[in-house]
C-alpha positions in Angstrom: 55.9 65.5 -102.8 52.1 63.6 -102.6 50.4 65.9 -104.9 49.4 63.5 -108.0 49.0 66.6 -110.1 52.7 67.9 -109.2 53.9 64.7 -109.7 52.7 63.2 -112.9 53.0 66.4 -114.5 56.7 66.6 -113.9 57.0 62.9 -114.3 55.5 63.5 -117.7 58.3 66.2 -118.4 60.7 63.9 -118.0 59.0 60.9 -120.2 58.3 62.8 -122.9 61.8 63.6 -123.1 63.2 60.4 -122.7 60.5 58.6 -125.4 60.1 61.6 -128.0 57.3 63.5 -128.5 55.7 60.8 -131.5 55.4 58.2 -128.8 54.5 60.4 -125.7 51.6 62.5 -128.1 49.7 59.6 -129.6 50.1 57.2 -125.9 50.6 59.7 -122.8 49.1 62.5 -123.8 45.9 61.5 -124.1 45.7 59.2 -120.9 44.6 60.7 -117.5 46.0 59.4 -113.6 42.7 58.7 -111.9 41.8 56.6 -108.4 39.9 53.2 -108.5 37.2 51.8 -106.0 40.6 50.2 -103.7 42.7 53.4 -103.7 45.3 52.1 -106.5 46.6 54.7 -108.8 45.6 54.4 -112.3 46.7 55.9 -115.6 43.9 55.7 -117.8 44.4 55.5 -121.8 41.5 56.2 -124.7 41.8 52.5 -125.8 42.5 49.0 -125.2 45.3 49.2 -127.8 46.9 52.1 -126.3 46.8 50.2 -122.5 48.8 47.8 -124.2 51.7 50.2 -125.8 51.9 51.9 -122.5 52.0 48.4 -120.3 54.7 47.1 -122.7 56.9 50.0 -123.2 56.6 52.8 -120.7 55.2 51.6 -117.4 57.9 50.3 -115.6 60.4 53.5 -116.4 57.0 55.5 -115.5 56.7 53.9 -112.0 60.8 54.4 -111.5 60.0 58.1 -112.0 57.0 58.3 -110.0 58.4 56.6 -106.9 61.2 58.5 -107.5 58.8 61.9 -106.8 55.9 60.4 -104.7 56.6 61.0 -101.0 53.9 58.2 -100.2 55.5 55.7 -102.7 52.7 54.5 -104.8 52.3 52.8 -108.2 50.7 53.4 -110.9 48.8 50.2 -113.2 47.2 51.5 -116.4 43.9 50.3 -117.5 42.0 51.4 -120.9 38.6 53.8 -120.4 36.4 51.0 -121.0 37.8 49.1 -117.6 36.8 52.2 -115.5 34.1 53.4 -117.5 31.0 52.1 -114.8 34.1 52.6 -111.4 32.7 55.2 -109.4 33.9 58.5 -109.1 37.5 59.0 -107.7 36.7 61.7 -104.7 33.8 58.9 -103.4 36.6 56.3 -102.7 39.0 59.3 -101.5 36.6 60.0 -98.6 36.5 56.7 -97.5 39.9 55.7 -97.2 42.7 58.0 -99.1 41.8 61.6 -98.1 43.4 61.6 -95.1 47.2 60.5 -96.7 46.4 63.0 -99.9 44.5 66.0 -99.1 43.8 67.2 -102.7 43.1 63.8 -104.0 39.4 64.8 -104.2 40.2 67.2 -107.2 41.9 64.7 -109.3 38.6 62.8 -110.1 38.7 64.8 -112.9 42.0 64.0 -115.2 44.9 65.4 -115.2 45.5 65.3 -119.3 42.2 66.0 -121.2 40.7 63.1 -122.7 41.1 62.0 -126.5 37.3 62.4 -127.4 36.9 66.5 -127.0 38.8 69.3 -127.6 40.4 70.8 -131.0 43.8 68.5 -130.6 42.1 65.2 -130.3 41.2 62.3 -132.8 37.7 62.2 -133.5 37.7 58.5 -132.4 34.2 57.6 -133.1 33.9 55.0 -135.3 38.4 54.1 -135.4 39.5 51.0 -135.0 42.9 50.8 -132.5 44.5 48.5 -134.7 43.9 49.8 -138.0 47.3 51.8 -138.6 50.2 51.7 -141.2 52.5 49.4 -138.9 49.6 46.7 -139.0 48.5 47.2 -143.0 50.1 44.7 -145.0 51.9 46.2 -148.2 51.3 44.1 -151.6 51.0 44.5 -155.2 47.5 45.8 -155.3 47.8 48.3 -152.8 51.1 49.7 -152.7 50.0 52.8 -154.4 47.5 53.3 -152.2 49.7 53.0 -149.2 52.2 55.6 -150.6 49.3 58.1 -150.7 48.1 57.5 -147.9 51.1 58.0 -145.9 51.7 61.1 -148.3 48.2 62.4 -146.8 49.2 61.6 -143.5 52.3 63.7 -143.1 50.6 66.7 -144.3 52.7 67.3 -147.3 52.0 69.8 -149.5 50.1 68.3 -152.3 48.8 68.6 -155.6 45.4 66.2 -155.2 42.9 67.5 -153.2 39.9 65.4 -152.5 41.8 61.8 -152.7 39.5 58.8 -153.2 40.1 55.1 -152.4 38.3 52.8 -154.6 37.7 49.2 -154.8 36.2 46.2 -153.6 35.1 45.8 -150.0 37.2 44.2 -147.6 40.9 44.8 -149.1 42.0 47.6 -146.5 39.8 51.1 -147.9 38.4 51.4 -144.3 42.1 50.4 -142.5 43.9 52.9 -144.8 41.4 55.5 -143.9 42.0 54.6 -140.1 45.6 54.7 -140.8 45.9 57.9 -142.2 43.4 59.7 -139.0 46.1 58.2 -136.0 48.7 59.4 -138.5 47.8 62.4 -139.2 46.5 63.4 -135.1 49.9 61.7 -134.0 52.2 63.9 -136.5 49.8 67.5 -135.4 48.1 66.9 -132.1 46.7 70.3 -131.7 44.9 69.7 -135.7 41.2 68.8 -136.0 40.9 65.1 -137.6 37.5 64.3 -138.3 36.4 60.5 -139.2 32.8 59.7 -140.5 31.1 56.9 -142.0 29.0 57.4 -144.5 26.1 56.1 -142.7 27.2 58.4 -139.3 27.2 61.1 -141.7 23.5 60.7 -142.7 22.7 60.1 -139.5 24.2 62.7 -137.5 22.7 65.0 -140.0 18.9 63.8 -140.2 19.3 64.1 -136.5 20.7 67.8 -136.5 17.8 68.9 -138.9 15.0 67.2 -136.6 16.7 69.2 -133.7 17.1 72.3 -136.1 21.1 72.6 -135.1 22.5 72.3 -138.6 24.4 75.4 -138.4 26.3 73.5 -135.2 26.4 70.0 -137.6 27.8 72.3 -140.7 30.3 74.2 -138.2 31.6 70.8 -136.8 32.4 69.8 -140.1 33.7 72.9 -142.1 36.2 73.4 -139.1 38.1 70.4 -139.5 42.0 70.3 -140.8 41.0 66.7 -142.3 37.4 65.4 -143.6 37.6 61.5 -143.9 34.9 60.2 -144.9 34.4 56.3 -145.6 32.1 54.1 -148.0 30.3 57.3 -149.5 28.4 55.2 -151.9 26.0 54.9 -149.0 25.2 58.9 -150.0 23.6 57.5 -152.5 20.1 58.7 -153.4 19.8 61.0 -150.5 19.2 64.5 -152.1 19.9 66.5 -149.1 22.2 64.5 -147.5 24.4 64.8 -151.3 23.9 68.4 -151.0 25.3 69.2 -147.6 28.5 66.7 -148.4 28.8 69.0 -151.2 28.8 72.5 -149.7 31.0 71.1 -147.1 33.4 69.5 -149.7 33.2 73.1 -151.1 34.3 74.9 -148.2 36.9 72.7 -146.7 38.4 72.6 -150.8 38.1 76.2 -150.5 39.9 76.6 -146.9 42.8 74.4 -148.2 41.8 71.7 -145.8 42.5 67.8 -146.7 39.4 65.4 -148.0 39.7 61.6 -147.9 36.6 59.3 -149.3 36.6 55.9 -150.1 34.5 53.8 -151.7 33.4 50.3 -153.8 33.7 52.0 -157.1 35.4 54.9 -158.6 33.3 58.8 -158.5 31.9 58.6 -161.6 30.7 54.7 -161.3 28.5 55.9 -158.5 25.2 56.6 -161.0 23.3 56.8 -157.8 25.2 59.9 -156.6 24.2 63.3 -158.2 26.4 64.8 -161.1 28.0 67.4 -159.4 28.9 65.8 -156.5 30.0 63.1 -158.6 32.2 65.4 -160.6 34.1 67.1 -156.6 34.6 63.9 -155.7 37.0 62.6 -159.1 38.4 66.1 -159.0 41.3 64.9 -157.1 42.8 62.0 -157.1 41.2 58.6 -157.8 43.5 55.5 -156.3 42.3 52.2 -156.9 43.0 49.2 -153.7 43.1 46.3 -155.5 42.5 43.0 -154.4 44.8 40.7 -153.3 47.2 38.3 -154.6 47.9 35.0 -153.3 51.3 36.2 -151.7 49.5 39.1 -150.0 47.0 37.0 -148.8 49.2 34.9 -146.8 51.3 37.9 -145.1 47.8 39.4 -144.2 47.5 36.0 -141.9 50.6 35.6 -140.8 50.4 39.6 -139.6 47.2 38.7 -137.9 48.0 35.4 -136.3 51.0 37.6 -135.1 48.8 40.4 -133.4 47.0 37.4 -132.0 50.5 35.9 -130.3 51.1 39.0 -128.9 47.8 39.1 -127.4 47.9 35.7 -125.9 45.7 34.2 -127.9 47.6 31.4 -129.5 51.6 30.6 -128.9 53.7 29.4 -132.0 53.8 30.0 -135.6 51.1 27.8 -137.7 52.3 25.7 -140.8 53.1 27.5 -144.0 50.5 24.5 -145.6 48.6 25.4 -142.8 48.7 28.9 -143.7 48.7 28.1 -147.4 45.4 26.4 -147.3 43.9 28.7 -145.2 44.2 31.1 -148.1 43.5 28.7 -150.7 39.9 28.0 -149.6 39.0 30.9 -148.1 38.5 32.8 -151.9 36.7 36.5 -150.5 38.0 39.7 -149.2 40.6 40.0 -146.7 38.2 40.5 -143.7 36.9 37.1 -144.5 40.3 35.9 -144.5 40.6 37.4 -140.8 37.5 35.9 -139.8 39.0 32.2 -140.5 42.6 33.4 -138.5 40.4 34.4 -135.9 38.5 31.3 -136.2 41.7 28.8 -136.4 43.1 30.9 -133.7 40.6 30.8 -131.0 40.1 26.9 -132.3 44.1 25.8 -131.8 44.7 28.5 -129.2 48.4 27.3 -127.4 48.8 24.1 -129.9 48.6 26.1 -132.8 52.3 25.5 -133.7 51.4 21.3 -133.9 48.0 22.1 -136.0 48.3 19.9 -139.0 46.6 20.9 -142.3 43.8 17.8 -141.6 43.3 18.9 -138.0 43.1 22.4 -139.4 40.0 21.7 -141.7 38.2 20.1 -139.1 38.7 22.7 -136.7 37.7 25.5 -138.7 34.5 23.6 -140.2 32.0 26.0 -142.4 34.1 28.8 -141.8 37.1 27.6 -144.2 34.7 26.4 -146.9 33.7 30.6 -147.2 29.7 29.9 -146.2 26.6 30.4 -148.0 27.8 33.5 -150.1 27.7 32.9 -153.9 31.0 33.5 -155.9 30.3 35.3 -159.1 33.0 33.8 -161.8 35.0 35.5 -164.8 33.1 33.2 -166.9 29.7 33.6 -165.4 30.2 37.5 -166.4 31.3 37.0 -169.9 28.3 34.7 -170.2 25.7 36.9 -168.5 26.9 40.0 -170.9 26.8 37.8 -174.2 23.3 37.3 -173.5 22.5 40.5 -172.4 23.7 42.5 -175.7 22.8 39.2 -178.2 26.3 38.0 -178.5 28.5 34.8 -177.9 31.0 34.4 -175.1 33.3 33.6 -178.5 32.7 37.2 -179.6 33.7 38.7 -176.3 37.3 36.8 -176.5 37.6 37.6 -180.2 40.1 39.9 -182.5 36.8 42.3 -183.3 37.0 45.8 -182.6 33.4 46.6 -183.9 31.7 49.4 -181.0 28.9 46.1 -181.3 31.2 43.7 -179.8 34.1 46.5 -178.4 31.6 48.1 -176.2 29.8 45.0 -174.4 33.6 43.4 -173.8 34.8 46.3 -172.0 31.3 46.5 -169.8 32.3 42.6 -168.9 36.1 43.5 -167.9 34.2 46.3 -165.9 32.2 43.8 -164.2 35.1 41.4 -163.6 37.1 44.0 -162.2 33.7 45.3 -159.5 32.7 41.6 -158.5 35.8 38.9 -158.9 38.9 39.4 -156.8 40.9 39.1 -160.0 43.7 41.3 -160.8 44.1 43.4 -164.1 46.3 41.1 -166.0 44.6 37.8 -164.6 41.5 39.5 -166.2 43.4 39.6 -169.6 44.0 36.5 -170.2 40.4 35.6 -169.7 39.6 37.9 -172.4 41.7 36.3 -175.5 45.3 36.6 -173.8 44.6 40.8 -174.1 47.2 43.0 -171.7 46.5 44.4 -168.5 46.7 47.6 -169.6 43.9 47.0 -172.7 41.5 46.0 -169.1 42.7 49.1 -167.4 41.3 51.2 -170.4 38.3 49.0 -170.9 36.8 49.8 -167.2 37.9 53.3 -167.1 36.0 53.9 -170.4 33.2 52.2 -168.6 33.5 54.3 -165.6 33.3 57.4 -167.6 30.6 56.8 -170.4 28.4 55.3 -167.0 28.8 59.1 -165.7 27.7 60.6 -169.6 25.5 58.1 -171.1 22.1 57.0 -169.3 22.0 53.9 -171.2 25.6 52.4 -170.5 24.6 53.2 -166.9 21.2 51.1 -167.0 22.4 48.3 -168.8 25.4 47.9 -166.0 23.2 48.0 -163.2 20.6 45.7 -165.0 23.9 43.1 -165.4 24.9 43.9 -161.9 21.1 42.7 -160.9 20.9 39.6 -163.1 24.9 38.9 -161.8 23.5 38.8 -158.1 20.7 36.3 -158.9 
């Protein structure tokens, strides 16, 4: 047999039974055999990410049944679409020096296996990151619940909670669970239509589609999805028409029993800039708070990174734990920024990173471990910032009074606390008089909800939230 068509196809019969159809769906399936500029056979995968899954754990038994069907006794390599995206076309290199061995060669420029970015089965992969999925999230204490609904959403279960919304601060794994929950979800029903947005791609795609008067093909695209998620939607904000479509959409899919994700910095009805109604689909649902980090969380988050950094060859060894621990320490903000100073330390130590010593650490990593230029906005800061505000001492705001005077403006500066420090519910509590965790919990839900009813709660948060970021 020489056909490459014949023979992957029936060496893919046998793969996909021997690695299970999870695996073959979300690695094989979407990759395509193509021919380079030298004649080498190539298997050809969406992304970088899956290139390496394939290299590690299925080339060498794919080559064994390959050879084992190719009459010519060739190889396959794998390389990712962005390696052969500028090679030039497969039946140009066949007709200078293959055509002769493989008379249909020419046809199988095109691939074999249709690739990831069309067709109702596939992942729409615009704006996914490869290595945002649930084996690479780190679980901790502030986002465990979010995780478990997540993976809920994934799996397609039946459920009760239809739009669900991740809120929180940025950089504490919103945009990672969404990314998560779209491989998931395309990997568990390859033949269902996942749709990904941004917020931003969303307004964009659609100012575009009503200069080129194809919003009927935009809505369409949209309203025939199995799964809408759709990230950072505060960025809706103040766009009339824009709001409107992302409600008639939300409608529709709601209607049509399809799934909705969002995610966001603040909870539906904290987002005064978004209209009412829109306001009120989105908290229909289920609301579920990513919290930030812990300490504890923290360091797994760089441990798991410097780990997807070993595998990649980046650096060799483990670093430290006071290494690791003072990493964290001094590098206060969300957990990208904590990745930025892994990748930093990383790319610094490279194959001594195992022998780095705290000392060395610091000087290797420079500005990047002091956490720059960006301002840090305190617990104290806040309570200071809202005593003024409303007339009041800092005293007051810790005190035993329950007066709606005092009351009021205490839980607008756990609000605050909870929207602009990295501190947790309880932490927050014991900067407020030694209260409980669950008196803050009630304190910026009340806020979130009398900001959605009452113009002038709203008004005097944003005009805190102003004087807060200088």
């Amino acid at each position: 047999m020489t056909d490459p068509d014949r023979i992957w196809n029936e060496a893919s019969v046998r793969l996909r039974a021997e690695i299970g159809d999870g695996p073959f769906s979300s690695y094989i399936a979407p990759s395509a055999v193509r021919v380079d500029s030298s004649g080498q056979l190539i298997l050809v995968t969406p992304t970088a990410y899956a290139r390496d899954w394939v290299r590690k754990n299925a080339l060498r038994r794919m080559n064994e049944l390959w050879l084992g069907l190719d009459g010519l006794n060739r190889r396959l390599d794998v390389r990712c679409r962005a390696e052969v995206g500028s090679a030039p076309p497969a039946s140009a290199v066949i007709a200078g020096n293959v055509l002769d061995a493989t008379p249909r060669l020419a046809a199988f420029a095109s691939p074999t296996v249709p690739p990831i970015a069309d067709g109702a089965r596939a992942v729409r992969a615009a704006g996914l990151q490869d290595r945002l999925t649930f084996d690479s999230f780190v679980e901790g204490q502030g986002n465990a619940f979010a995780l478990a609904i997540a993976k809920q959403v994934a799996s397609w279960a039946d459920g009760h909670f239809n739009p669900v919304f991740f809120c929180g601060p940025y950089g504490y794994g919103k945009t990672h669970l969404l990314n998560a929950i779209a491989w998931e979800a395309q990997r568990l029903r390859p033949e269902a239509k996942v749709v990904y947005l941004t917020a931003e791609r969303f307004l964009s795609t659609f100012v575009k589609a009503m200069q080129d008067r194809s919003t009927a093909a935009f809505k369409e695209s949209l309203r025939s999805a199995d799964m809408l998620l759709l990230d950072d939607v505060q960025f809706v904000g103040g766009k009339t028409s824009t709001q409107e479509e992302l409600l008639s959409t939300l409608t529709a899919l709601i209607e049509d029993g399809k799934r909705i994700v969002f995610s966001a910095d603040r909870a539906p009805m904290a987002l005064t800039e978004v209209e009412p109604r829109l306001r009120s689909h989105l908290a229909a649902g289920l609301t579920c708070p990513v919290e930030a980090g812990d300490r504890e969380l923290k360091i797994a988050v760089a441990q798991n990174r410097l780990k997807a950094l070993s595998a990649l060859g980046v650096v060799q060894g483990e670093a430290a734990p006071e290494v690791l621990a003072q990493l964290v320490d001094r590098t206060p903000g969300s957990m990208r920024e904590l990745e930025g100073a892994v990748n930093t330390l990383a790319a610094a130590a490279g194959s001594r990173l195992a022998t780095v010593s705290v000392d060395e650490a610091s000087i290797l990593l420079g500005a990047a471990l002091r956490g720059g230029p960006e301002r840090r906005i305190t617990v104290d800061e806040i309570q200071k910032t809202v005593a003024d505000h409303f007339n009041l001492k800092q005293a007051d705001l810790l005190s035993e009074r329950r007066t709606r005077s005092v009351a009021r403006p205490r839980q607008m500066a756990m609000y605050l606390c909870k929207q602009h420090t990295t501190r947790s519910y309880p932490d927050i509590g014991r900067r407020f008089g030694g209260r409980d965790h669950t008196t803050v919990l009630h304190g910026v839900r009340k806020i979130e909800e009398l900001m959605a009813q009452d113009d002038q709660i709203a008004r005097d948060v944003e005009a805190l939230t102003r004087k807060l970021r200088g």
